[in-house]
N, C-alpha and C positions, 0 to 999 in steps of 0.2 A: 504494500500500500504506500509505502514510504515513495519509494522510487518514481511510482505512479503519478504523485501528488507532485514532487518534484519536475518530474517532466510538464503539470499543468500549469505550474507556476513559472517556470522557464522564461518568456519572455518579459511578463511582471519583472522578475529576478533581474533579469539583463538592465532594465530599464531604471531601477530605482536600488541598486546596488552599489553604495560609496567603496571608492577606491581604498581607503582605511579598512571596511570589513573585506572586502574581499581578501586586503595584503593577511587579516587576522585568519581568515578561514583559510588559506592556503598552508599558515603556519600551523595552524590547529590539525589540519589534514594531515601534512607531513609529521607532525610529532604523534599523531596515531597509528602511521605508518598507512594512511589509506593513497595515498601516492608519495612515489620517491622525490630524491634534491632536483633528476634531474627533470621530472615534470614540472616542479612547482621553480624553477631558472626558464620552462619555455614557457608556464603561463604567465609569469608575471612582462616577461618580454613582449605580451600582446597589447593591446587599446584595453581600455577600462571594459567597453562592453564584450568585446573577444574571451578577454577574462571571464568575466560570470560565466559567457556562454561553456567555456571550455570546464569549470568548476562543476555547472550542476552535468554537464557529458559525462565528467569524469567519474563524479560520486553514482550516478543512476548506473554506470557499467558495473561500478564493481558491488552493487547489490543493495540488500535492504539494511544490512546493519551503516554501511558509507553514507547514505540515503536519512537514514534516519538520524545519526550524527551531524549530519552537516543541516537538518533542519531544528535539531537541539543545540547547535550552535550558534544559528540565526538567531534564534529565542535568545538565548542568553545574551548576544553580542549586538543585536540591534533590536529590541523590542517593537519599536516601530514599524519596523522593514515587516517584520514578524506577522504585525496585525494586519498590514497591507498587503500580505500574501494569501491572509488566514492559515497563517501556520500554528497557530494555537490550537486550532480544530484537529491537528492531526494525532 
């Protein structure tokens, strides 16, 4: 469901996603091990909006626990973004 939900908010996500959290959620990813050094040196090398895109690609691939992390980290790290995605409901 996680992944699912993440795929529907994808462009939302792209659109209203600060450069600050994304730089957070990549570091957050890498320190869970859910992508290595050397993906998160070629997403940060993209546009801001390249970025999200590539972030929620990456997490929906590798399944529902990545999926669901990275949407309990939007909660924690931008509340805001959070309610604007409806990620609360998930």
């Amino acid at each position: 469901m996680a992944t699912l939900r993440l795929f529907s908010v994808r462009a939302k996500f792209t659109k209203n996603v600060s450069e600050q959290i994304l730089n957070q959620l990549l570091d957050h990813l890498l320190q869970e091990g859910f992508i290595c050094q050397e993906e998160m040196e070629s997403a940060r090398a993209k546009t801001r909006a390249d970025r999200a895109r590539t972030v929620i690609d990456w997490v929906r691939m590798r399944g529902p626990q990545a999926s669901s992390f990275l949407i309990a980290q939007v909660r924690e790290l931008d509340p805001c973004l959070s309610s604007t995605l409806k990620l609360e409901r998930v």
